[in-house]
N, CA, C and O atoms as a CHARMM CRD file, in Angstrom:
* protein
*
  328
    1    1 UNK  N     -7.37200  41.68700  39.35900 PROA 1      0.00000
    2    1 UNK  CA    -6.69100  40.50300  38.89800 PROA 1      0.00000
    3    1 UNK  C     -7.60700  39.65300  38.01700 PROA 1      0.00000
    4    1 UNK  O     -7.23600  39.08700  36.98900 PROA 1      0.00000
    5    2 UNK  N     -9.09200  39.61500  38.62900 PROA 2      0.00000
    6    2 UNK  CA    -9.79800  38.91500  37.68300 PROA 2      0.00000
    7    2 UNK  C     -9.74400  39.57200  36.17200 PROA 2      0.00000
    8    2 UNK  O     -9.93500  38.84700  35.19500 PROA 2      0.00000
    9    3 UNK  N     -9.51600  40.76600  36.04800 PROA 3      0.00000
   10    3 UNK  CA    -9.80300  41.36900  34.46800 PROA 3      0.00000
   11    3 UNK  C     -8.69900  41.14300  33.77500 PROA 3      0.00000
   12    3 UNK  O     -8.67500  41.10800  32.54500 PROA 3      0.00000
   13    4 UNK  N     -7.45600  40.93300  34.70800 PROA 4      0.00000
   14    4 UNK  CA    -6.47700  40.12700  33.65300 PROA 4      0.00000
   15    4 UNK  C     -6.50000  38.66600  33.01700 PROA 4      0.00000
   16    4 UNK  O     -5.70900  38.33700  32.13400 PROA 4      0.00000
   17    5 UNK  N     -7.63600  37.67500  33.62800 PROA 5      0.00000
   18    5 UNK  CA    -7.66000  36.78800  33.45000 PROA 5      0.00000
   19    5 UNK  C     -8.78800  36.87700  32.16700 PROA 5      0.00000
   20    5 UNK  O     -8.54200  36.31300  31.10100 PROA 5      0.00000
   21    6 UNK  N     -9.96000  37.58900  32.36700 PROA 6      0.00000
   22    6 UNK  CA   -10.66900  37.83600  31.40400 PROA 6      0.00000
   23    6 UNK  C     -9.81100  38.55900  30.19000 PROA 6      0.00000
   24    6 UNK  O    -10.06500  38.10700  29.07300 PROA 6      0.00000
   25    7 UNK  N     -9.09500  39.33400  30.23700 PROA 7      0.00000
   26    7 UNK  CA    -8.51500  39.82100  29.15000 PROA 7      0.00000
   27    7 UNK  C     -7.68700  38.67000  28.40100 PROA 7      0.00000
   28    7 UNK  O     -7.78800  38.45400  27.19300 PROA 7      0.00000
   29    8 UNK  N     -7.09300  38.16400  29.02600 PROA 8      0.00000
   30    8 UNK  CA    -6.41100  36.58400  28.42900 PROA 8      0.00000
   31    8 UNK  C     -7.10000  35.83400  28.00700 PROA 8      0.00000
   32    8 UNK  O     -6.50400  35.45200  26.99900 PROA 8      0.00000
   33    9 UNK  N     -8.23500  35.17800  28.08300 PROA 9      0.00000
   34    9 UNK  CA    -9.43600  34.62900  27.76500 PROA 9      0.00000
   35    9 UNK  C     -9.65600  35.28800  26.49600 PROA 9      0.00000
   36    9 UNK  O     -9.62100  34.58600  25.48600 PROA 9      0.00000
   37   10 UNK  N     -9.89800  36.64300  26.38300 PROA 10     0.00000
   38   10 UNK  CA   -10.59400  37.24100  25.49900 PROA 10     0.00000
   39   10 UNK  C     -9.44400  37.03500  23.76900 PROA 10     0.00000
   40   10 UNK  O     -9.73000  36.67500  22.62700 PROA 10     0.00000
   41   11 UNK  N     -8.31300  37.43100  24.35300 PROA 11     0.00000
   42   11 UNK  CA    -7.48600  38.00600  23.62800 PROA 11     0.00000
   43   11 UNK  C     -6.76000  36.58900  22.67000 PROA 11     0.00000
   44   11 UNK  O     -6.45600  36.58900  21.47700 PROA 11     0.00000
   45   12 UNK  N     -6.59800  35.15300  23.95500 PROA 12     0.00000
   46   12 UNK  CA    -6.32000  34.04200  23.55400 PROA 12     0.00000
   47   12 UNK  C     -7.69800  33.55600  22.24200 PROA 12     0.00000
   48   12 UNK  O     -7.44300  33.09500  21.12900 PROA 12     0.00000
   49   13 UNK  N     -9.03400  33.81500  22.76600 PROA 13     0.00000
   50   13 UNK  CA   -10.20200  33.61700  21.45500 PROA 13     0.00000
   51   13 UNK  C    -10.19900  34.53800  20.35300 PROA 13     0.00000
   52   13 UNK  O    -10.90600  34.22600  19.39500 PROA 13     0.00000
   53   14 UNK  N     -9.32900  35.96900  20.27200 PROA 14     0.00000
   54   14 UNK  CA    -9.40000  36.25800  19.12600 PROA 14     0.00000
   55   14 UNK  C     -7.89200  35.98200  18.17100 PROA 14     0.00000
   56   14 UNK  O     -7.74500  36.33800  17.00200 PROA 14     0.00000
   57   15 UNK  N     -6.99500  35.35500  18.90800 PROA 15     0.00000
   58   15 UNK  CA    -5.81100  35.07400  18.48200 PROA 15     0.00000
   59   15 UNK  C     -6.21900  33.85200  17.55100 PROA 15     0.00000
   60   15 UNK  O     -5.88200  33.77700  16.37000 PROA 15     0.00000
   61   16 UNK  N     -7.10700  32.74900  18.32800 PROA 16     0.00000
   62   16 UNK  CA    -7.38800  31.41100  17.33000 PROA 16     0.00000
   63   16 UNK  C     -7.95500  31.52700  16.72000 PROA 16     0.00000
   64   16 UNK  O     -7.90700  30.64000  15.86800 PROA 16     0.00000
   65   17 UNK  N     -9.00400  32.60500  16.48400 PROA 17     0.00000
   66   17 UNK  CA   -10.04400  33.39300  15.54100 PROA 17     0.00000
   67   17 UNK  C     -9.40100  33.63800  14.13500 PROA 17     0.00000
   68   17 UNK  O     -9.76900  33.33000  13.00200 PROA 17     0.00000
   69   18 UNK  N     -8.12900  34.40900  14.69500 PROA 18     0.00000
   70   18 UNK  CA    -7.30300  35.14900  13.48300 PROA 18     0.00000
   71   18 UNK  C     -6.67800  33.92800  13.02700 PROA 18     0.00000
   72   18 UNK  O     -6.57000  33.89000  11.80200 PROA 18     0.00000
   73   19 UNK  N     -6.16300  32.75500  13.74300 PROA 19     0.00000
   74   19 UNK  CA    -5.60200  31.61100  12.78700 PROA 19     0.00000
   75   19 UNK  C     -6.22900  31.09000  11.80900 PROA 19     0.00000
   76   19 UNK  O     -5.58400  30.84800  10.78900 PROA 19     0.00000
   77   20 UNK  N     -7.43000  30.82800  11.85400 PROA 20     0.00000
   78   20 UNK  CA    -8.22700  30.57700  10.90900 PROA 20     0.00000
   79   20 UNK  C     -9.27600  29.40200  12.11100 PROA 20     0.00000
   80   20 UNK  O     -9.74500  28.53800  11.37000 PROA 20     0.00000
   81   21 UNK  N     -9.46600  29.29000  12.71500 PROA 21     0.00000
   82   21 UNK  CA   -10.33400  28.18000  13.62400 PROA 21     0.00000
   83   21 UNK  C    -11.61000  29.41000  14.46000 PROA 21     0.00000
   84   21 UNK  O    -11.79500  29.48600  15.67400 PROA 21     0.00000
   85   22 UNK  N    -12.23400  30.14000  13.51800 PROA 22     0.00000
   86   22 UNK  CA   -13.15600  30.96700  13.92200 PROA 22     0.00000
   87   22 UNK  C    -14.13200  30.61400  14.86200 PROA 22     0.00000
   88   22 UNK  O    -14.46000  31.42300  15.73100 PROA 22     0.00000
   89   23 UNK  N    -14.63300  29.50000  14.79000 PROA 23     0.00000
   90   23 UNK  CA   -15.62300  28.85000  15.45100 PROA 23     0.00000
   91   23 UNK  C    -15.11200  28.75300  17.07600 PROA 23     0.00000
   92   23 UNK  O    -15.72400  29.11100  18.08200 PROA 23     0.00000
   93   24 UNK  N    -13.73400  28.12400  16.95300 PROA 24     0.00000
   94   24 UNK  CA   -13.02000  27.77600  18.72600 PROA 24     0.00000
   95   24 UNK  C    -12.67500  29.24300  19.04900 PROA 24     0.00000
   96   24 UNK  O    -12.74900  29.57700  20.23100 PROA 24     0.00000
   97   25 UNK  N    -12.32000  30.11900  18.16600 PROA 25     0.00000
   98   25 UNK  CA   -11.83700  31.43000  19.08300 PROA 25     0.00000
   99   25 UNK  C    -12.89800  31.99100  18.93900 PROA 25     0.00000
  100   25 UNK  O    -12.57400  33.07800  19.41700 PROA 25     0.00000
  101   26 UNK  N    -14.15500  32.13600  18.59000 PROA 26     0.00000
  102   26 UNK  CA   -15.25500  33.49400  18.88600 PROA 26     0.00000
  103   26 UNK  C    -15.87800  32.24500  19.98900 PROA 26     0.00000
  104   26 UNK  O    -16.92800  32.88700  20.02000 PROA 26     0.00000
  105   27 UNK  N    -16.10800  31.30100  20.71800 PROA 27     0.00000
  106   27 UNK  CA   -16.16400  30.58400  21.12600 PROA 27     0.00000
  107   27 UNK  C    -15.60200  30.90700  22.95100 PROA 27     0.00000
  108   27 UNK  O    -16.02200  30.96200  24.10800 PROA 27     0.00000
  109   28 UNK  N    -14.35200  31.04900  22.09200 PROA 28     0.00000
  110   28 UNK  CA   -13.44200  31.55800  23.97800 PROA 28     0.00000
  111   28 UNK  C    -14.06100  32.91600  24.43000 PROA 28     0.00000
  112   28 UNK  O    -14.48900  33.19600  25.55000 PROA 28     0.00000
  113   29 UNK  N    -13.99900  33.94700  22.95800 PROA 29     0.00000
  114   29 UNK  CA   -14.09900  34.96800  23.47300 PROA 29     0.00000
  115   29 UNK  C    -15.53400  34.86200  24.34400 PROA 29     0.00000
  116   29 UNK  O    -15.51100  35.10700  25.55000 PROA 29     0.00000
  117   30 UNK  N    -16.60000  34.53800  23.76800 PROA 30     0.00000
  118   30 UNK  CA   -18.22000  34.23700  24.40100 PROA 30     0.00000
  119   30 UNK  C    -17.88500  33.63200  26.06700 PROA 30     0.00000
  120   30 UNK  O    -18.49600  34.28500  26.91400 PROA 30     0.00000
  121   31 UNK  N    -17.25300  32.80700  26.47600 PROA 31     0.00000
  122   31 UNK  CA   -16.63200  32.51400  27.62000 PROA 31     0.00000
  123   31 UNK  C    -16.30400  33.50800  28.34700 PROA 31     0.00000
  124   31 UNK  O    -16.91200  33.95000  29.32100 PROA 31     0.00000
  125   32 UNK  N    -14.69700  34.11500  27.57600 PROA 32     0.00000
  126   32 UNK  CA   -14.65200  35.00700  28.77800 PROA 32     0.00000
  127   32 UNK  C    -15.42400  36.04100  28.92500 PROA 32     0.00000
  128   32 UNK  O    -15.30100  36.75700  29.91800 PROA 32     0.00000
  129   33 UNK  N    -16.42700  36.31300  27.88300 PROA 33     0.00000
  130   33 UNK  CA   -17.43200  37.76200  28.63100 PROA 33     0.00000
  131   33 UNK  C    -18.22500  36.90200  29.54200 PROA 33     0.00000
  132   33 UNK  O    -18.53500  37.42400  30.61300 PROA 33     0.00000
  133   34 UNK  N    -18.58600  35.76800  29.33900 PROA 34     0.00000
  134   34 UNK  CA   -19.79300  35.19500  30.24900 PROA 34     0.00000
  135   34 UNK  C    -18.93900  35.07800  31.78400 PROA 34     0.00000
  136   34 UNK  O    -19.54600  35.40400  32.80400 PROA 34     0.00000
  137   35 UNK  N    -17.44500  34.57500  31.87300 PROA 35     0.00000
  138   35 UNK  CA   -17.28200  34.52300  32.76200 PROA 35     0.00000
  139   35 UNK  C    -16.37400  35.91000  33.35600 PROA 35     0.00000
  140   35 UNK  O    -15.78600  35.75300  34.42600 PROA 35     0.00000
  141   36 UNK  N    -16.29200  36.96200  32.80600 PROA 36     0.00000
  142   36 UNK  CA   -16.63000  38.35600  33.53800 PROA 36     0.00000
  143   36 UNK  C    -17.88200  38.83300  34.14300 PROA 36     0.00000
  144   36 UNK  O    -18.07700  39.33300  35.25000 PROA 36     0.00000
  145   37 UNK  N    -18.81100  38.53000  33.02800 PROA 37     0.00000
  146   37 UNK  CA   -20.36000  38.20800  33.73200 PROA 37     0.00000
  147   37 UNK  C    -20.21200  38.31000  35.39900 PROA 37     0.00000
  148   37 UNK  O    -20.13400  39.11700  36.32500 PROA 37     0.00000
  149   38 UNK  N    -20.23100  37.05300  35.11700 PROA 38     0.00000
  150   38 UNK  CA   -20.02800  36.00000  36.50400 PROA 38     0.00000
  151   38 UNK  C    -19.00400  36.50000  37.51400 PROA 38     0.00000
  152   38 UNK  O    -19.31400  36.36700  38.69800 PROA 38     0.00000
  153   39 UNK  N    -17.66700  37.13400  37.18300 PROA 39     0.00000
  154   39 UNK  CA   -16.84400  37.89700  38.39300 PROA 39     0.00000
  155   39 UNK  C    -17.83900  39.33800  38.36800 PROA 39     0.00000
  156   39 UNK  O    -18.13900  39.70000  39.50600 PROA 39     0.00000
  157   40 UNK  N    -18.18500  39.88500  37.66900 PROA 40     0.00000
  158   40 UNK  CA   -18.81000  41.07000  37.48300 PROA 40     0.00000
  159   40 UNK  C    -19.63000  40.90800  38.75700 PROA 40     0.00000
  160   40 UNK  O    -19.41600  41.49000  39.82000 PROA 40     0.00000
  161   41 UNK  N    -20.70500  39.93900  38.47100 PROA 41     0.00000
  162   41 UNK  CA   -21.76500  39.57000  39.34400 PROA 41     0.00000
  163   41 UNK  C    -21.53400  39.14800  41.03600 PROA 41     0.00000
  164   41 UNK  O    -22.38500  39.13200  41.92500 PROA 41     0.00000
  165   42 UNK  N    -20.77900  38.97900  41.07700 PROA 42     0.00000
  166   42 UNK  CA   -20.25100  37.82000  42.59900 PROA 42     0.00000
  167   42 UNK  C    -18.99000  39.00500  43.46900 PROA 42     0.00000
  168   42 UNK  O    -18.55200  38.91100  44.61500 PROA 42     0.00000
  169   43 UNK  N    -18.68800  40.03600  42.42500 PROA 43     0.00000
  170   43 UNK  CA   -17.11000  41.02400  43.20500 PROA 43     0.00000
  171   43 UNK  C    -18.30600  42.13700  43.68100 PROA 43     0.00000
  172   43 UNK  O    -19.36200  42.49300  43.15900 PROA 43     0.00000
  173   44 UNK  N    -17.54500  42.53300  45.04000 PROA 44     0.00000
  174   44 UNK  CA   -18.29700  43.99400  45.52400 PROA 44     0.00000
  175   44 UNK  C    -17.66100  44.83700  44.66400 PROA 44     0.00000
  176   44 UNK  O    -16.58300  44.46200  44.20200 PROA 44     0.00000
  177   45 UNK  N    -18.08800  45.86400  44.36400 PROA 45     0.00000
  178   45 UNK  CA   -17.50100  46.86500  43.37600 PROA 45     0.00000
  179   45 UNK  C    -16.28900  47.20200  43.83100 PROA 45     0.00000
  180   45 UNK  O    -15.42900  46.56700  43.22200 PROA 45     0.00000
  181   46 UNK  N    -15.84100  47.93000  44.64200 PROA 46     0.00000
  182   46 UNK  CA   -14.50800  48.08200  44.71700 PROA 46     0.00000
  183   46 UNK  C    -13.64300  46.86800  44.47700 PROA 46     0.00000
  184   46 UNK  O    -12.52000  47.07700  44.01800 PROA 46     0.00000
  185   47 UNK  N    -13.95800  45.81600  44.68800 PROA 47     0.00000
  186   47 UNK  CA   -12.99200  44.92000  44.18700 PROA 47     0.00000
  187   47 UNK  C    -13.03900  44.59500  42.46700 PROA 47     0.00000
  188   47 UNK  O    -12.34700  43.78300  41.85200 PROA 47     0.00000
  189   48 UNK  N    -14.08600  45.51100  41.93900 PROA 48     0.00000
  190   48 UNK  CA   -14.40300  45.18500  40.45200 PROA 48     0.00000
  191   48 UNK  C    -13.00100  45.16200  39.37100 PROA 48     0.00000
  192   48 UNK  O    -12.55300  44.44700  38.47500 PROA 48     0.00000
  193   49 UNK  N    -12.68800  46.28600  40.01000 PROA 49     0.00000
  194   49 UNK  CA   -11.79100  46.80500  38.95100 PROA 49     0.00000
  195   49 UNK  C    -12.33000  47.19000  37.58700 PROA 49     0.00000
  196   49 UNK  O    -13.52800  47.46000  37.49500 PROA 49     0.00000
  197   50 UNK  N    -11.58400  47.23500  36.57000 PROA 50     0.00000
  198   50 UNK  CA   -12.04100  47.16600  35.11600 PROA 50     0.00000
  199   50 UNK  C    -12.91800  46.46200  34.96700 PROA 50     0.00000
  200   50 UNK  O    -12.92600  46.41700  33.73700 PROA 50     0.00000
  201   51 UNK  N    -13.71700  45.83400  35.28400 PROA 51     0.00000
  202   51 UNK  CA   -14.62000  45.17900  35.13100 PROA 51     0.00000
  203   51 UNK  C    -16.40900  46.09400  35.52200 PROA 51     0.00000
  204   51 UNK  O    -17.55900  45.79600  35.20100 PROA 51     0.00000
  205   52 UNK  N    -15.94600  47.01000  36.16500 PROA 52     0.00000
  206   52 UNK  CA   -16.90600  47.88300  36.54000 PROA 52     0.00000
  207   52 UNK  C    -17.38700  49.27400  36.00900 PROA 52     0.00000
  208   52 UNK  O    -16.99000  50.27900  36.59900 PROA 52     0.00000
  209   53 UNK  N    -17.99800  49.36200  35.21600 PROA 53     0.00000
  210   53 UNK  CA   -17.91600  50.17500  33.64800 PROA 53     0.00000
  211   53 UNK  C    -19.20500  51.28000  33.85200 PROA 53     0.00000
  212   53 UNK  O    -19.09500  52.50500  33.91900 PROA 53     0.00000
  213   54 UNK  N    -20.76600  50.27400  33.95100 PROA 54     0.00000
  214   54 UNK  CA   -21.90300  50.75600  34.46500 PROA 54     0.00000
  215   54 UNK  C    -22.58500  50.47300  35.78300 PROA 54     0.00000
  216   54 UNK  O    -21.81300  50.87100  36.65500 PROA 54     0.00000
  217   55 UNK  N    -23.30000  50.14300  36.14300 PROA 55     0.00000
  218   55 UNK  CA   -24.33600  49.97400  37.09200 PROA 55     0.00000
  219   55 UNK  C    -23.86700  48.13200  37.03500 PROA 55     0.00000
  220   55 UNK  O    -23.35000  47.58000  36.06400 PROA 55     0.00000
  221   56 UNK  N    -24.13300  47.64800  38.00600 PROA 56     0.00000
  222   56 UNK  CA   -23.71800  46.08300  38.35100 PROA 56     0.00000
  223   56 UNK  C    -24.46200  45.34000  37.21400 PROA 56     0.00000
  224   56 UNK  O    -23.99300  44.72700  36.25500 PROA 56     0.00000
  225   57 UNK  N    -25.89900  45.58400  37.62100 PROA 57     0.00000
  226   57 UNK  CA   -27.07100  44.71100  36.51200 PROA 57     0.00000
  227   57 UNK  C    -26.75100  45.22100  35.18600 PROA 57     0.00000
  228   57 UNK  O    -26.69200  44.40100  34.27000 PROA 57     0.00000
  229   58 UNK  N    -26.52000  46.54800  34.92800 PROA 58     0.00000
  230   58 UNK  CA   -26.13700  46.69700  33.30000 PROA 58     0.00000
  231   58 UNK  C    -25.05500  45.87000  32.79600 PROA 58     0.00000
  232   58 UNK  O    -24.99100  45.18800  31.77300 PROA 58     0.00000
  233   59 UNK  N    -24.18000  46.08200  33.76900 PROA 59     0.00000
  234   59 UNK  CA   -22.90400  45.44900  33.19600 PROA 59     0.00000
  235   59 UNK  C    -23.04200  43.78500  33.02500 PROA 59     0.00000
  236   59 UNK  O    -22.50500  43.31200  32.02300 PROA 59     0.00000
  237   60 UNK  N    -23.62300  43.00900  33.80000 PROA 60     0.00000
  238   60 UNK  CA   -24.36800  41.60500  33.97500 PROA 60     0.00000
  239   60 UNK  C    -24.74900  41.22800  32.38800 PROA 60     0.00000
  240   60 UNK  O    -24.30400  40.44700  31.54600 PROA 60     0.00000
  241   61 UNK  N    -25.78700  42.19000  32.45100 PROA 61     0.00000
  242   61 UNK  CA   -26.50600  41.83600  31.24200 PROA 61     0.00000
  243   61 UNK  C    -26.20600  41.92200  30.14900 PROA 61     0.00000
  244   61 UNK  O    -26.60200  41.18200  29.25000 PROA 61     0.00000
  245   62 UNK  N    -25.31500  43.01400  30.02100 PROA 62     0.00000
  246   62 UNK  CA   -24.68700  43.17600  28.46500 PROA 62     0.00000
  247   62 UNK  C    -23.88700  42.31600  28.10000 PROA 62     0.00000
  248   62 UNK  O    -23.78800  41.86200  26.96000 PROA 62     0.00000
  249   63 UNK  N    -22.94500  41.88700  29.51000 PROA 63     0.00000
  250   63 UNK  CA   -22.07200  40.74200  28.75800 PROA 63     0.00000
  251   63 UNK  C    -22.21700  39.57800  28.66400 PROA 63     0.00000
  252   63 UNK  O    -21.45100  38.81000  28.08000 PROA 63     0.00000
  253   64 UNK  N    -23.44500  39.23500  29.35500 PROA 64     0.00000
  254   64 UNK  CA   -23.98900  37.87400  29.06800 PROA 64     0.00000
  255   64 UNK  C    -24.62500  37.77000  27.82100 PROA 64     0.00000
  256   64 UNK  O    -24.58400  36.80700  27.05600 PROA 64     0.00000
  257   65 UNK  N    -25.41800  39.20000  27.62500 PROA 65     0.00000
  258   65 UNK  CA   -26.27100  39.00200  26.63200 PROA 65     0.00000
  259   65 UNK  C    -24.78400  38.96500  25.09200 PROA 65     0.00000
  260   65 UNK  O    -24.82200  38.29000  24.06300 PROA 65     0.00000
  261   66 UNK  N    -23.87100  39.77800  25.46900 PROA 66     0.00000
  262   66 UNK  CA   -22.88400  39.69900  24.21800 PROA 66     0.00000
  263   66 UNK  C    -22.90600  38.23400  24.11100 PROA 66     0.00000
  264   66 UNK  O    -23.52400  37.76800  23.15400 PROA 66     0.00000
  265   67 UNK  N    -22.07500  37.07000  25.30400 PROA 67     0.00000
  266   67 UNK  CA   -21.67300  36.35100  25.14700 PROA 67     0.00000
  267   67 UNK  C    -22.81400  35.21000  24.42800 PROA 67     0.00000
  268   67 UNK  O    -22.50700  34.50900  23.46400 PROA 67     0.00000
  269   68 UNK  N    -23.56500  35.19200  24.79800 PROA 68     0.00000
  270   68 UNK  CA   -24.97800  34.57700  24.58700 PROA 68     0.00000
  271   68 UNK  C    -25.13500  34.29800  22.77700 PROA 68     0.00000
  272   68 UNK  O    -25.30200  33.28100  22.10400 PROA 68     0.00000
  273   69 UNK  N    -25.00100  35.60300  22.48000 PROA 69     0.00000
  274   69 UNK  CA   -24.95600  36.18900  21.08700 PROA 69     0.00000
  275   69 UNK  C    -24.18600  35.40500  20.11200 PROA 69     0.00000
  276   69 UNK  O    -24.55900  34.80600  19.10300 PROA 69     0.00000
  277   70 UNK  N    -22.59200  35.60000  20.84500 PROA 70     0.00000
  278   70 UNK  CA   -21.69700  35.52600  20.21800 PROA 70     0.00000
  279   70 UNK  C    -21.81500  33.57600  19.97700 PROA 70     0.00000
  280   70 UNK  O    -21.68300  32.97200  18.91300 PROA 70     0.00000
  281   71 UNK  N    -22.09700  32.99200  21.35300 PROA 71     0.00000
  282   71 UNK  CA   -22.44100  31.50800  21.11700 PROA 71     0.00000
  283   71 UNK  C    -23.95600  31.22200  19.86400 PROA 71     0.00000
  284   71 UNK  O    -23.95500  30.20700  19.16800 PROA 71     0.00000
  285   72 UNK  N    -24.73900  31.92100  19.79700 PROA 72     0.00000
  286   72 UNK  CA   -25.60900  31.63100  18.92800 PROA 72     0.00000
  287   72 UNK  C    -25.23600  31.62100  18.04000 PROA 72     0.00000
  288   72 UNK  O    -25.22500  30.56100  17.41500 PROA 72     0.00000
  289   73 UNK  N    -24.59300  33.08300  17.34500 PROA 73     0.00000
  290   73 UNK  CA   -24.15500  33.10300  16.25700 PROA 73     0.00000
  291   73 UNK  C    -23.17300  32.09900  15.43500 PROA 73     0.00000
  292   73 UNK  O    -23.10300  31.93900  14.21700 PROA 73     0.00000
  293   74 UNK  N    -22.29300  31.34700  16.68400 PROA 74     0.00000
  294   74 UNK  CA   -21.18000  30.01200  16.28600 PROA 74     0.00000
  295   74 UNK  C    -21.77800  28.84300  15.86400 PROA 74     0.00000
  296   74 UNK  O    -21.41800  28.18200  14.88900 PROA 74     0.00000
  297   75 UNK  N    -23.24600  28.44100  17.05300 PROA 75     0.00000
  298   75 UNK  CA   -23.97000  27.26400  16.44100 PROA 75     0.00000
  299   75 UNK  C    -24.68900  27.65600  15.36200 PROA 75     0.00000
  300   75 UNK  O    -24.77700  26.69500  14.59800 PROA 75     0.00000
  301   76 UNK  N    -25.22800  28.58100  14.95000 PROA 76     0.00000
  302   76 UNK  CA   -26.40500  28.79100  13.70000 PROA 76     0.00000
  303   76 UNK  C    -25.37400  28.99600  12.43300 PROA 76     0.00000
  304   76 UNK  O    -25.54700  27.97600  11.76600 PROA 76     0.00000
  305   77 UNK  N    -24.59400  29.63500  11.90900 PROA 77     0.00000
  306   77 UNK  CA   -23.69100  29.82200  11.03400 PROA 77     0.00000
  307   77 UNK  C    -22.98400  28.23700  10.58200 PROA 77     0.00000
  308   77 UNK  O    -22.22500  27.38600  11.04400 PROA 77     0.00000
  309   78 UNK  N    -23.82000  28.52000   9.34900 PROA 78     0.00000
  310   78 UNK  CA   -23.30900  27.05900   8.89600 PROA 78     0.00000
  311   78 UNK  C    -21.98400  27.20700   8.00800 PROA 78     0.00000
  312   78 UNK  O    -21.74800  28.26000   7.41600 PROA 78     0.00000
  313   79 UNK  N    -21.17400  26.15400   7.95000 PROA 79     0.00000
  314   79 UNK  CA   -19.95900  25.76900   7.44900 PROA 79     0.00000
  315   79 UNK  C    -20.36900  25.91000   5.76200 PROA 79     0.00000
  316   79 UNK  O    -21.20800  25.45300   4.98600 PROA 79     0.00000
  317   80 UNK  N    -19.25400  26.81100   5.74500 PROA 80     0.00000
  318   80 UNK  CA   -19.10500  27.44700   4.08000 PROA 80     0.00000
  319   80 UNK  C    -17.97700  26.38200   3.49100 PROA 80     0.00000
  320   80 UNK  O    -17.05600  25.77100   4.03200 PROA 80     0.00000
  321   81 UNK  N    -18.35700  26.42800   2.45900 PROA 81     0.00000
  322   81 UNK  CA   -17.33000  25.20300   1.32600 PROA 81     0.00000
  323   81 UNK  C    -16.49300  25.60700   0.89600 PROA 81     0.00000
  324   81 UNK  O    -16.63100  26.74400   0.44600 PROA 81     0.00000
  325   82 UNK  N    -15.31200  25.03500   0.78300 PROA 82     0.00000
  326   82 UNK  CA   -14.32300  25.39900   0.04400 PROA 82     0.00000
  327   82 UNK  C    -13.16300  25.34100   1.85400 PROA 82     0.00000
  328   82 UNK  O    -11.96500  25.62500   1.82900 PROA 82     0.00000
């Protein structure tokens, strides 16, 4: 159930992405990997579900480190003209 909530998360940040408000939807999406992260981290595996891909700590890290990423990349990217 949690990976449906992450998938909504995910899917709602690339929907506002595609409107044109890039910044608020790559924004959500960085959220919901961080907070799959975080169910990733805290569910015993069988309760993982889809969320359970590699090894607990791999899976931890990659999507924090995605989400991490994906927030850097929003604050450093400066506003283009026009």
């Amino acid at each position: 159930m949690v990976y449906l909530g992450v998938l909504g998360g995910a899917l709602a940040g690339i929907g506002v992405a595609a409107t044109g408000a890039w910044r608020n939807g790559v924004s959500w999406l960085a959220i919901a990997l961080i907070a799959a992260a975080a169910a990733r981290l805290v569910l015993p595996d069988p309760d993982a579900g889809m969320l359970r891909v590699r090894s607990k700590l791999l899976d931890v890290v990659i999507l924090v480190g995605t989400g991490i990423a994906l927030l850097s990349l929003v604050a450093t990217i400066p506003n283009q003209p026009g």
